[in-house]
C-alpha positions as CSV (number, residue, x, y, z in Angstrom):
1,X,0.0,0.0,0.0
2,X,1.2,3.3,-0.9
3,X,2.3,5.8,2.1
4,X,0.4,8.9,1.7
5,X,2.1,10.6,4.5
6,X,5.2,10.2,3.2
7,X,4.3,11.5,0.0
8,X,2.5,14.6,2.0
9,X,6.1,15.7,3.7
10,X,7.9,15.5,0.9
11,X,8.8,19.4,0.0
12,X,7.6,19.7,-3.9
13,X,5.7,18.3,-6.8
14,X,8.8,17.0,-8.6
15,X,9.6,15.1,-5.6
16,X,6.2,12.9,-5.1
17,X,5.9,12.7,-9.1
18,X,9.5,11.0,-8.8
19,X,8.9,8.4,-5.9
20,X,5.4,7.9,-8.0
21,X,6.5,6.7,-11.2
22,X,8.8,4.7,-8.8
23,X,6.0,2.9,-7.0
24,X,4.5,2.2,-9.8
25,X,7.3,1.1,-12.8
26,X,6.5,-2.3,-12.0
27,X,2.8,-2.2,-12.8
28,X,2.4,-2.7,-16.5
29,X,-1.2,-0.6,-17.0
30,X,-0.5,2.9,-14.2
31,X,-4.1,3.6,-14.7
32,X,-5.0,0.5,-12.7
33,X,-3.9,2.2,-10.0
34,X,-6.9,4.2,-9.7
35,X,-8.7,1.0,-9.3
36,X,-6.7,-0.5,-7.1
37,X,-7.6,2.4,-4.4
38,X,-11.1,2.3,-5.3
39,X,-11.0,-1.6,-4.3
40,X,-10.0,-0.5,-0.8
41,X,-12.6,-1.7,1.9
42,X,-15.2,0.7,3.0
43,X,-15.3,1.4,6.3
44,X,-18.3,2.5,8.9
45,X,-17.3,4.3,12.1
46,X,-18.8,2.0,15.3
47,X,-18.5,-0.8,13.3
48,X,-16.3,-4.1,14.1
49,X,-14.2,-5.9,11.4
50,X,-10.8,-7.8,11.2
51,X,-7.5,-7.1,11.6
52,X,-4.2,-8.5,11.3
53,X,-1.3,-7.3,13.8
54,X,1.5,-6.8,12.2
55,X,3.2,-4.9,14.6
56,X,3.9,-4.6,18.6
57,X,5.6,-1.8,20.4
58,X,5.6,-1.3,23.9
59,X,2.4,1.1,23.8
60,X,1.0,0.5,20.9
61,X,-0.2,-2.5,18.8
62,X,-0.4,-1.8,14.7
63,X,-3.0,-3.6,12.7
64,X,-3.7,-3.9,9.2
65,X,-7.4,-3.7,9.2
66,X,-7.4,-3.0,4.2
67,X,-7.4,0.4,5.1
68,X,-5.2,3.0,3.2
69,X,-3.5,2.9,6.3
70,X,-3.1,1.0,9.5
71,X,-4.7,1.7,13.1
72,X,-3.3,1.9,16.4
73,X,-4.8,0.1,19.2
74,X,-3.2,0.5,23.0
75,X,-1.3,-1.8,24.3
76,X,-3.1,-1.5,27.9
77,X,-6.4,-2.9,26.1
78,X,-5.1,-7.1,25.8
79,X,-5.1,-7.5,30.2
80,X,-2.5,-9.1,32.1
81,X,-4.2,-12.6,32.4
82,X,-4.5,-12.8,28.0
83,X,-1.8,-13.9,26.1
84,X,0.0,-11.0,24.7
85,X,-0.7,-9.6,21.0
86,X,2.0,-11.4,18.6
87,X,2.3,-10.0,14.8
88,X,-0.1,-12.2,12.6
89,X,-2.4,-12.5,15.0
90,X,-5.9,-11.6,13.8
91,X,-8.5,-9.4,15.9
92,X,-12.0,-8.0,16.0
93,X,-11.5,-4.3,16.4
94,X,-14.2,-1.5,16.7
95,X,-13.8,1.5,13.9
96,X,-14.5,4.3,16.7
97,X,-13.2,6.7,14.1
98,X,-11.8,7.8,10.7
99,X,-9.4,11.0,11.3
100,X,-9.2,13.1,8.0
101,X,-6.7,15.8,7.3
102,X,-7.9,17.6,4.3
103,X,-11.5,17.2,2.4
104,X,-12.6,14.3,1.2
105,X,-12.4,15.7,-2.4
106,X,-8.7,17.1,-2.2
107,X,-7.2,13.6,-0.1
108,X,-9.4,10.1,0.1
109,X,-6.8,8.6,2.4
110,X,-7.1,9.1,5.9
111,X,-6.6,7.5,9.4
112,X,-8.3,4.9,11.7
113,X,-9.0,5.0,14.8
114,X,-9.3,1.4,16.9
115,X,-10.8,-0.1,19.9
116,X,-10.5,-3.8,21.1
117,X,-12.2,-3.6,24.0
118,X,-14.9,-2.1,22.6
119,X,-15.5,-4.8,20.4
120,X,-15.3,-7.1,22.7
121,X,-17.9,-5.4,25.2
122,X,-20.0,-4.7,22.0
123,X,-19.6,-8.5,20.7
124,X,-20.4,-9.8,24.4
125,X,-23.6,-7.4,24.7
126,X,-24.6,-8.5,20.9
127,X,-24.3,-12.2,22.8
128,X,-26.6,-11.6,26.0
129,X,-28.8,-9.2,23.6
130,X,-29.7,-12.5,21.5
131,X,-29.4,-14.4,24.4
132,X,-31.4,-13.2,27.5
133,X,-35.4,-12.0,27.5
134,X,-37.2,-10.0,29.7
135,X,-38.8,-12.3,32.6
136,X,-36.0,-14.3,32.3
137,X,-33.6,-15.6,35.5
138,X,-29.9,-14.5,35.0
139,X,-27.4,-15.0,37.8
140,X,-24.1,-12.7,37.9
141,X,-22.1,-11.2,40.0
142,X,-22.2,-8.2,42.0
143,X,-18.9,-5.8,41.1
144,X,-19.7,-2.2,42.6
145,X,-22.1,0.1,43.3
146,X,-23.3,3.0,41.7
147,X,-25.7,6.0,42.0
148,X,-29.5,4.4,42.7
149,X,-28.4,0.7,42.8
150,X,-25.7,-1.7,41.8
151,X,-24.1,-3.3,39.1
152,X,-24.1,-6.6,38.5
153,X,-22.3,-8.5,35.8
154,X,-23.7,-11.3,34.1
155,X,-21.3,-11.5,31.1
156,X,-21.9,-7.5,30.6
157,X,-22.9,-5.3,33.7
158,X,-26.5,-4.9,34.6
159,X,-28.7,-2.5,37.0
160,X,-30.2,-3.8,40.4
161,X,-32.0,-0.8,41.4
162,X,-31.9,-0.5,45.4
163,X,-35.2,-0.6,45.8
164,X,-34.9,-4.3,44.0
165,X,-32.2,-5.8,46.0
166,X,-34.7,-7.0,48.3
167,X,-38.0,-6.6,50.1
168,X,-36.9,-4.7,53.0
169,X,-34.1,-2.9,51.7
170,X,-31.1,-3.4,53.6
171,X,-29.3,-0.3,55.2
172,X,-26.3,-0.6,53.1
173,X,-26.4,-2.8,49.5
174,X,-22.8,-2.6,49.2
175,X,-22.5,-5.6,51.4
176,X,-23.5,-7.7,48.5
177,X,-20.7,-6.7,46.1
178,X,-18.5,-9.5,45.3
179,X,-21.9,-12.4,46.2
180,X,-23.6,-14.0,43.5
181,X,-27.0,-13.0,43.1
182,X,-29.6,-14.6,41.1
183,X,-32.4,-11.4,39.3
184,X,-35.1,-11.5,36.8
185,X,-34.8,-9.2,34.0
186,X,-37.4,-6.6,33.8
187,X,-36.6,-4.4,31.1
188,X,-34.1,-4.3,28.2
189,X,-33.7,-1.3,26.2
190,X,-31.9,-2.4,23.1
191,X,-31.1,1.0,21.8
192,X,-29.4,1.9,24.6
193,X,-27.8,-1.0,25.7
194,X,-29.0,-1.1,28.5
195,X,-30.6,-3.6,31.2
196,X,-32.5,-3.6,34.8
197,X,-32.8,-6.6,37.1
198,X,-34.5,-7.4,40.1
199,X,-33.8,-9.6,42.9
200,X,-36.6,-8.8,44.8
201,X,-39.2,-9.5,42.2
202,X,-37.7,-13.3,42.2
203,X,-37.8,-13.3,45.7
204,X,-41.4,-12.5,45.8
205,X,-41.9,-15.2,43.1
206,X,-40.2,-17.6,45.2
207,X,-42.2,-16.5,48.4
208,X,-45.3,-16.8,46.8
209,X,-44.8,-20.5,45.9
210,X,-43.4,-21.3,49.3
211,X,-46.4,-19.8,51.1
212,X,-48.8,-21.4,48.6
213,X,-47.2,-24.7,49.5
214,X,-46.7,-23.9,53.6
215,X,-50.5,-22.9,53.6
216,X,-51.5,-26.1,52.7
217,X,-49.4,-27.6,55.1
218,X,-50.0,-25.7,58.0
219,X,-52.5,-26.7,60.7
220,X,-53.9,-25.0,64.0
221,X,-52.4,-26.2,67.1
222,X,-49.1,-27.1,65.1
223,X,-45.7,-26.0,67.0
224,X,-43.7,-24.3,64.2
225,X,-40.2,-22.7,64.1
226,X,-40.0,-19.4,62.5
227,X,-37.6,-16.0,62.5
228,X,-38.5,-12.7,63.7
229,X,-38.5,-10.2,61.0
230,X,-40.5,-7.2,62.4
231,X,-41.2,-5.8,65.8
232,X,-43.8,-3.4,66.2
233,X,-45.4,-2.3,69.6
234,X,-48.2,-4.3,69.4
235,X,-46.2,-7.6,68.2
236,X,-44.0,-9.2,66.4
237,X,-44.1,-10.7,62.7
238,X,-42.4,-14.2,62.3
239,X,-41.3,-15.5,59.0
240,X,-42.3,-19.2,59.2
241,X,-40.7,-20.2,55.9
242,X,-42.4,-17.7,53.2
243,X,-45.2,-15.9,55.2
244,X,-45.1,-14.1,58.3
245,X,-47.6,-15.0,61.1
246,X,-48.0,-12.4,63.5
247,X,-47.3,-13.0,67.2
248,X,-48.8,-10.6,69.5
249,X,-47.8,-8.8,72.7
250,X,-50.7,-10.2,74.0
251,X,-49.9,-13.9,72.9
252,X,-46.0,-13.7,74.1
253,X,-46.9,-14.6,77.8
254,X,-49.3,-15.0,80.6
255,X,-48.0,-12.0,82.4
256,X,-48.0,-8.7,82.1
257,X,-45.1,-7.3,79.5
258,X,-44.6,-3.8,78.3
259,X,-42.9,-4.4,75.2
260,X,-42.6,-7.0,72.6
261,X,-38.8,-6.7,72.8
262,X,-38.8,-8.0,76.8
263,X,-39.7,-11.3,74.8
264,X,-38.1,-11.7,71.6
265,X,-35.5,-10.0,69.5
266,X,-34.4,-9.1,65.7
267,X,-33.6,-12.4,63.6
268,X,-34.2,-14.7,66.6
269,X,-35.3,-17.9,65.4
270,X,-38.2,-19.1,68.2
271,X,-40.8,-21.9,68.7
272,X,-44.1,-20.8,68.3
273,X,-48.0,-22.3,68.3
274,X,-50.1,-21.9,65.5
275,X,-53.5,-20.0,66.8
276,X,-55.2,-19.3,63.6
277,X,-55.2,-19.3,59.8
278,X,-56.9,-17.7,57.6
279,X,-56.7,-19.0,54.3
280,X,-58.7,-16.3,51.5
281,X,-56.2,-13.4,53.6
282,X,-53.5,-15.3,54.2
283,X,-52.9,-14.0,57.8
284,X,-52.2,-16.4,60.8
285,X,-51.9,-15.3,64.5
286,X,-49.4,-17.4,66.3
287,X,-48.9,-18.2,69.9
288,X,-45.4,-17.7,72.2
289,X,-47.2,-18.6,75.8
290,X,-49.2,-21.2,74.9
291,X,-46.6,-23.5,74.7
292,X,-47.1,-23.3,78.5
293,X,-49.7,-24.0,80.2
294,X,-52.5,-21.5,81.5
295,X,-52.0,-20.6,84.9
296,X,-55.9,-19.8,85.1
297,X,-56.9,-23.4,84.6
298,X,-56.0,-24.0,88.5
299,X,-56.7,-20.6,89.7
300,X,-59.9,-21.8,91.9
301,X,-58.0,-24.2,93.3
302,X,-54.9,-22.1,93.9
303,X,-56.7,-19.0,95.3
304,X,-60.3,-20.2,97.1
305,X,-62.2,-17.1,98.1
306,X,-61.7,-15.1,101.3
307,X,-58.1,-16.6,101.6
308,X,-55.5,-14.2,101.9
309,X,-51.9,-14.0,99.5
310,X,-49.0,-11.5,99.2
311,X,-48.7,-10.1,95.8
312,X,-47.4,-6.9,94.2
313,X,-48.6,-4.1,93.3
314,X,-47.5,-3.7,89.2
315,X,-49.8,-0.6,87.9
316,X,-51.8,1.8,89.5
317,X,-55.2,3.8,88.0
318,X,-57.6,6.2,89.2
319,X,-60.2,3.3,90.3
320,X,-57.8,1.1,91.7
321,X,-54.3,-1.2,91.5
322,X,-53.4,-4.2,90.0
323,X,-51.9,-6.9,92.3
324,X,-49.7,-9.6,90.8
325,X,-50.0,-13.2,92.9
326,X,-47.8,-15.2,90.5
327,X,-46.5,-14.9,86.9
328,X,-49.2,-14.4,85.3
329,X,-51.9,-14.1,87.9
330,X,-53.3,-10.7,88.4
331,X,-56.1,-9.0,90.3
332,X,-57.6,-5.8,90.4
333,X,-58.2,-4.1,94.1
334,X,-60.7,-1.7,93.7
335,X,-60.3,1.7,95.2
336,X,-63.8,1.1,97.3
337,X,-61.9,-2.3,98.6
338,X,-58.5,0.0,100.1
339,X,-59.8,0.6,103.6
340,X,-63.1,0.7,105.6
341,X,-62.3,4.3,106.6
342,X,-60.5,6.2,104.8
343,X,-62.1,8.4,102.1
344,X,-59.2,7.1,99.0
345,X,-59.4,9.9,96.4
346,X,-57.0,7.8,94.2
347,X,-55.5,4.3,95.0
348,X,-51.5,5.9,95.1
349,X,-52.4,7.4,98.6
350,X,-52.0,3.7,99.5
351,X,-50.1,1.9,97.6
352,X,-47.4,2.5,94.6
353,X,-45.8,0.2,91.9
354,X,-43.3,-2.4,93.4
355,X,-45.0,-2.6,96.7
356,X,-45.7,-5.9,98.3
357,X,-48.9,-6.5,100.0
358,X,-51.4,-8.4,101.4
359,X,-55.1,-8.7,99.5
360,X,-58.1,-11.1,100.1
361,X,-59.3,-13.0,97.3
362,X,-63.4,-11.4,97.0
363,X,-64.4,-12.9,93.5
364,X,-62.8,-15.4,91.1
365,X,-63.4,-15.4,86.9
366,X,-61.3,-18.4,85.9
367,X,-62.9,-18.1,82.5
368,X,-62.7,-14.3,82.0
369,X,-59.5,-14.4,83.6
370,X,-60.2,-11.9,86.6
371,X,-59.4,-11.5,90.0
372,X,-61.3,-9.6,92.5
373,X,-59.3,-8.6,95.4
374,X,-59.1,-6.2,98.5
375,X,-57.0,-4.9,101.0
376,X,-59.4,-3.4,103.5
377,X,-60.7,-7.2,104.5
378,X,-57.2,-8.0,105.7
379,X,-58.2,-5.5,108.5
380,X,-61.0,-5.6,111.1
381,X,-63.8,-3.6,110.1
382,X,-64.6,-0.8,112.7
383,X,-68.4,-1.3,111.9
384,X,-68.0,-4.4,112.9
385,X,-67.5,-2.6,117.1
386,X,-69.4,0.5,116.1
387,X,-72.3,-0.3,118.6
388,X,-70.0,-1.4,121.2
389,X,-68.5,2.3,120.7
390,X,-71.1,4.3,119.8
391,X,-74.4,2.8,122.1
392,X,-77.6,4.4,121.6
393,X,-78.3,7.6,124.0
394,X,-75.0,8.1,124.3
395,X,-73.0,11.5,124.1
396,X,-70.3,12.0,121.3
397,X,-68.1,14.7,120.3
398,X,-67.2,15.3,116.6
399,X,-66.5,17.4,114.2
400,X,-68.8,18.7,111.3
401,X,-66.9,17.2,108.1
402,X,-70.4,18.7,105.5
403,X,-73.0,20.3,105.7
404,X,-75.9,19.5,103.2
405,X,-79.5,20.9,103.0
406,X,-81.2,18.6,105.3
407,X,-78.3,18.3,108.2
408,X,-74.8,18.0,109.2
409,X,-72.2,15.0,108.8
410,X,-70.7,14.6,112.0
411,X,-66.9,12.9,112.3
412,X,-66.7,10.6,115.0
413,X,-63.2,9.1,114.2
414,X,-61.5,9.0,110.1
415,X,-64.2,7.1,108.3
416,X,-67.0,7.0,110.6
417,X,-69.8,9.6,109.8
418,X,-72.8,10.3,112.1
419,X,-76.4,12.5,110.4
420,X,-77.4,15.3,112.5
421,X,-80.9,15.8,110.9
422,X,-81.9,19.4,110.8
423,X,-85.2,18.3,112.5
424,X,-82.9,17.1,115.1
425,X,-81.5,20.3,116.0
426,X,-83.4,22.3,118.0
427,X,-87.1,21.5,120.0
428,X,-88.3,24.7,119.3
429,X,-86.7,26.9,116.4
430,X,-87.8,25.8,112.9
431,X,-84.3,25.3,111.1
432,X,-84.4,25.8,107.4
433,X,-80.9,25.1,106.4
434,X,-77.8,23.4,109.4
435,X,-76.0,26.6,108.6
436,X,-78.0,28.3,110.8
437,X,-77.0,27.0,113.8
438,X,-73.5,25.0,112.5
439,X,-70.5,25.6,110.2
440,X,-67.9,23.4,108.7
441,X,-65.3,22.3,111.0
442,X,-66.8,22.9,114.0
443,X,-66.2,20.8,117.0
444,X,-70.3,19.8,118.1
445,X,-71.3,17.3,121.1
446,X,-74.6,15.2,120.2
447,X,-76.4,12.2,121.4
448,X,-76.7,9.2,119.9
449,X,-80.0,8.2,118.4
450,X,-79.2,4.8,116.6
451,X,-76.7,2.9,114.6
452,X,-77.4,0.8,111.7
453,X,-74.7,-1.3,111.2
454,X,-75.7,-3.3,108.1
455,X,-76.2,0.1,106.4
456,X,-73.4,1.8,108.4
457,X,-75.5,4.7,109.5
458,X,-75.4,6.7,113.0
459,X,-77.7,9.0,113.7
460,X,-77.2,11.8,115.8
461,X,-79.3,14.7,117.7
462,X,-78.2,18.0,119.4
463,X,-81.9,18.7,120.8
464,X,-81.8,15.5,122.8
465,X,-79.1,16.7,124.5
466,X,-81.8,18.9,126.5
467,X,-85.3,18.1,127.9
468,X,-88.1,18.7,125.5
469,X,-89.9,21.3,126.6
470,X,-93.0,20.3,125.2
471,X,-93.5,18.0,127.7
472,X,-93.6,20.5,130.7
473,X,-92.4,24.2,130.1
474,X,-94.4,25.5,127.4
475,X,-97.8,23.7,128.3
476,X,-97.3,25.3,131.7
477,X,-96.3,28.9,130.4
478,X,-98.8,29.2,127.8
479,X,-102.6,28.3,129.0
480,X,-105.9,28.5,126.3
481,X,-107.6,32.1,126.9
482,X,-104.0,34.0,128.1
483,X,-103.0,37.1,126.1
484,X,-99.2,37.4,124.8
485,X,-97.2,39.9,122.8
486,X,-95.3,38.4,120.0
487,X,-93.1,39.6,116.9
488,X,-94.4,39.0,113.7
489,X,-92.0,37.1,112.0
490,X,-93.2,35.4,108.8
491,X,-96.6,36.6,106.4
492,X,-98.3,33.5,104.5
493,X,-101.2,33.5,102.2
494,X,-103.2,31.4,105.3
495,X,-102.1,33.5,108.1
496,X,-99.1,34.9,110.1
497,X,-96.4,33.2,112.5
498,X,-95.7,35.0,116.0
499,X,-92.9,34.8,117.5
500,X,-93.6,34.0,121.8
501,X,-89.9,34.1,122.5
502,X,-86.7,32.6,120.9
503,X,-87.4,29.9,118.9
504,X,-90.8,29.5,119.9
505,X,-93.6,30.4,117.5
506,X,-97.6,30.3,117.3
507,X,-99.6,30.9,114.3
508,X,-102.3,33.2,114.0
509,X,-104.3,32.2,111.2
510,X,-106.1,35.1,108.4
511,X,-109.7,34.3,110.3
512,X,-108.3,35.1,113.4
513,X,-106.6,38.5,112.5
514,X,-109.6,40.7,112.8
515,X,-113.4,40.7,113.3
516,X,-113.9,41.6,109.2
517,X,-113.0,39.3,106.5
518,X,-109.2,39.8,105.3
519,X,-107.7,38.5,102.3
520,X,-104.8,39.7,102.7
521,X,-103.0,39.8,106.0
522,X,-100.1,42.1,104.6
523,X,-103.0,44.8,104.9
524,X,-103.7,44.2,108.8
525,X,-100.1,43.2,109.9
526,X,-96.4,43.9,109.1
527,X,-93.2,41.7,109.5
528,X,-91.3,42.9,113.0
529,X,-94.7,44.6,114.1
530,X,-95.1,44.0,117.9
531,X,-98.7,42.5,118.7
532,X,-101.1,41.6,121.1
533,X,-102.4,37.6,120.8
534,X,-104.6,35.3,122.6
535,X,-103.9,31.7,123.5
536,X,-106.2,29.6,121.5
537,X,-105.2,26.0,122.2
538,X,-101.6,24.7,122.8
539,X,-101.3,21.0,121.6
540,X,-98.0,18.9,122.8
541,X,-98.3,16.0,120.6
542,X,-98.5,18.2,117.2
543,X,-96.2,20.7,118.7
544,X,-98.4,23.7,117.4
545,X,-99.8,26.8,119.4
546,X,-103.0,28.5,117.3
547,X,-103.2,32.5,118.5
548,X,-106.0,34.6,117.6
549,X,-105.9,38.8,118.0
550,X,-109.2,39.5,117.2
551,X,-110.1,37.5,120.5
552,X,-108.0,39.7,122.3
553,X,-110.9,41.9,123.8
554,X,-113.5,39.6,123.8
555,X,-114.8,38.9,127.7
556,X,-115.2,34.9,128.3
557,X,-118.9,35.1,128.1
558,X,-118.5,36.6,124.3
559,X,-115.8,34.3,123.7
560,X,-118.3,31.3,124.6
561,X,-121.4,32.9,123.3
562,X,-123.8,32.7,120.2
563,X,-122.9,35.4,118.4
564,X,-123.7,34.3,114.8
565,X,-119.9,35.7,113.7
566,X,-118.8,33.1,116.1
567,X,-120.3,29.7,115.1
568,X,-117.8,28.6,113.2
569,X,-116.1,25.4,113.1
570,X,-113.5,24.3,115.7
571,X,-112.5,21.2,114.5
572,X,-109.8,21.4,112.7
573,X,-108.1,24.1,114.7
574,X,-106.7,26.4,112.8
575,X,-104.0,29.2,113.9
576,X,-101.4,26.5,113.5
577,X,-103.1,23.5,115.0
578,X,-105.2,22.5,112.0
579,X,-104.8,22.3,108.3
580,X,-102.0,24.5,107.8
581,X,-99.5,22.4,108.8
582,X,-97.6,22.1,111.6
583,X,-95.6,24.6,113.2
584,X,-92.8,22.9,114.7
585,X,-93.0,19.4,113.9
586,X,-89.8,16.5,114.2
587,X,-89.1,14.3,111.3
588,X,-91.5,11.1,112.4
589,X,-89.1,8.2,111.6
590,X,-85.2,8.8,112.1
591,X,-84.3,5.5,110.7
592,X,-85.6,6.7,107.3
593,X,-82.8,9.5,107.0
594,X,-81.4,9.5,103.7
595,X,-77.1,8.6,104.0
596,X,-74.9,11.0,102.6
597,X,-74.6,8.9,99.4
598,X,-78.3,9.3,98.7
599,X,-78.9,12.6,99.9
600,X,-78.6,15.4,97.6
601,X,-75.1,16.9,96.6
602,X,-74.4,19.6,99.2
């Protein structure tokens, strides 16, 4: 082949026409030489032909690839582990270029540019192009990672997108460079040259099968072994060979645990109990404590009621504390069941977490798994002694704990309320509301009236502490006919209350205010006015005194006469001794006075 670039540094035309004619004295038609460099190979660049080596420096191997001139491929492109280029040897090279110093028109000779390794890489991705189809398993090897993923090789290198690695990501995918993974192809993109894998998709796959198959096999009530995969706070999930079962807190142990993690741990391969399947979702709840057995099938047995056992005291709420007897053995003490006196506003006045006490065993639910217990019973209840303490008639100091609208609670010792009625108060004085003659806090001496123990009840009366005077004083002070001054204290719509002296009062009814018809007493009388009244009839068993002012000048003959205005009717009495009501009258039964839990709220 002729040597263009000789020819082009040779300095003139008289020169190249010289070496020429040289080149060619031994062809017997010159013009054939134009043919001969038209029968030079065309050449494409990015495509891959043959080529002969002929020779090999230290950087560079030449090879004659029926060009007009030879390319240069580097040395550094045959690796250390191939046999070394030898002169003659032929290769598959990839044109990656065509360097041209002057037009086309002016020189058709030009340089090539080479690539062995390219061809290669192009020849083996031309191989696994033809070779490998989407949904098809490929295995290869993991060599680095990249941005997004890593590559894999598999005769040319691949994408495993991270998310495809597997089905719960790992924290770092570079620990699977250098393993051999198996992936499906998902997606080829010829033009490109370019592939993606995934690892997880095949995983899935395989998963799939193996639950199909472990479904069919599994039974309830089976002990299986499985891996924890997942803890969350209300359980665990356990791979048992393809599908997770979930194991809950609940279902880890018979006692009382906080966390799923006090029980089992990351990767920790355990023996569990099958508790139930369900096949259309493919979910199955599985069992840690009932590989044991249930300490509430001997609970009767172990803890008869009204025996007593020392526990401890694991949680505390507003309405009472849990009380562990044994693992797994609890029982609720209910703040009402913390003492017989004290007033417990929340169960940690008693007791805290970690304490160690004794309860009494009230109530047993083997089957609903529930304890009733209490603390006050390992006590003697002070009821039991309250009439040996408190007899009837006798006196009692206290002090006034509440005051509601119908009387006072009275403290006789921390727990033990006694009702001072208001119609237990005073014999004479109409009490409206205990404020009158009480306040909270003060220290008050009463008489004991009775004791109910059954309903824990002691009622209590101040009045008793004196004689009534009823029976003697104001039947001999106050005769039928005498006249009396009086207050006028209270104006009804039937008549007017007088007041005779402290807390004593009469009533003088509207008939008996004057001589002509009133109908309304506000018009004959005023509150605080000072009047005149006669005794009518004073009766001890109602404790009522009827008055009368018209009567007040009347002489007894008048009084007892048949004047027309006078022939009413005496039976009823009025003035306070008849229909209206009574005066002053004492609540009739004491035993039915409401307890401060019925009464109203103060």
């Amino acid at each position: 082949m002729v040597n263009r670039n000789l020819i082009r540094n040779l300095e003139s035309d008289h020169q190249i026409e010289n070496l020429f004619h040289t080149a060619v004295a031994d062809i017997e038609d010159p013009t054939a030489m134009i043919d001969l460099i038209d029968t030079d190979r065309g050449f494409e660049v990015n495509k891959i032909i043959e080529g002969r080596v002929i020779r090999v420096d230290e950087d560079n191997v030449l090879v004659d690839v029926g060009f007009k001139s030879e390319g240069s491929i580097p040395r550094h492109e045959w690796d250390a582990d191939e046999d070394p280029p030898a002169i003659g040897d032929i290769v598959k090279v990839l044109v990656e270029e065509v360097e041209e110093e002057f037009p086309v028109t002016e020189d058709p000779f030009s340089m090539v540019s080479l690539s062995r390794r390219k061809a290669q890489k192009l020849i083996e991705w031309d191989n696994v192009m033809n070779a490998v189809k989407e949904g098809q398993v490929v295995t290869g090897t993991v060599t680095r990672k990249i941005k997004g993923g890593l590559l894999v090789d598999i005769g040319v290198n691949v994408f495993l997108p991270a998310s495809q690695v597997d089905i719960r990501r790992p924290s770092d995918i570079g620990d699977y460079i250098g393993r051999a993974v198996q992936c499906e192809v998902l997606k080829i993109d010829e033009t490109r040259r370019n592939i993606v894998v995934s690892r997880r998709s095949l995983i899935e796959k395989q998963r799939k099968e193996d639950r199909e198959r472990l479904l069919e096999e599994l039974a309830e009530g089976q002990t299986r072994k499985g891996v924890v995969k997942n803890i969350a706070e209300f359980g665990a999930f356990v791979d048992l060979g393809g599908i997770d079962g979930l194991l809950h807190i609940t279902d880890m142990s018979w006692e009382r645990i906080g966390h799923p993690t006090e029980m089992v741990g990351l990767d920790q391969e355990i023996e569990i109990v099958i508790l139930h399947i369900d096949r259309e979702k493919q979910k199955i709840a599985l069992g840690l404590k009932q590989k044991q057995a249930n300490p509430w099938d001997t609970v009767v047995e172990k803890y008869p009621v009204n025996t007593t056992h020392r526990g401890t005291v694991v949680n505390v709420m507003s309405y009472g504390a849990f009380v562990k007897l044994e693992p797994g053995i609890e029982g609720l003490v209910h703040i009402s069941e913390m003492s017989w006196t004290k007033r417990v506003n929340h169960p940690n006045e008693l007791v805290s977490i970690g304490d160690e006490i004794d309860v009494v065993i009230l109530g047993v639910d083997r089957h609903g798994q529930q304890l009733s217990l209490g603390i006050k019973q390992t006590q003697e209840n002070p009821w039991d002694r309250v009439r040996e303490r408190y007899p009837e008639n006798g006196v009692v100091s206290g002090r006034v704990r509440n005051l509601t609208n119908y009387g006072a609670f009275v403290e006789l010792e921390e727990g033990i309320d006694g009702l001072l009625h208001v119609s237990d108060m005073s014999w004479t004085r109409k009490i409206s509301h205990p404020n009158e003659l009480l306040e909270k806090g003060q220290q008050v001496t009463c008489r004991v009236l009775s004791v109910d123990r059954e309903r824990r009840r002691i009622a209590l009366g101040l009045k008793q502490l004196d004689q009534d005077p009823w029976d003697h004083d104001i039947p001999n002070k106050y005769q039928p006919g005498q006249v009396v001054s009086g207050k006028v204290t209270k104006i009804t719509n039937f008549g007017v209350f007088v007041g005779l002296e402290d807390g004593l009062e009469g009533l003088l009814h509207i008939s008996e205010l004057a001589d002509h018809k009133v109908e309304n007493p506000d018009e004959v009388v005023k509150v605080g006015q000072e009047i005149e009244v006669k005794i009518l009839r004073v009766d001890t068993e109602e404790r009522k005194i009827g008055l009368s002012r018209k009567r007040v000048e009347w002489a007894e003959e008048e009084e007892h006469g048949d004047r027309p205005r006078e022939r009413e009717h005496r039976a009823p009495l009025k003035g306070g001794l008849g229909e209206a009501g009574p005066l002053i009258a004492p609540r009739a039964a004491k035993e039915e006075t409401p307890s401060e839990a019925e009464a109203p709220a103060e």
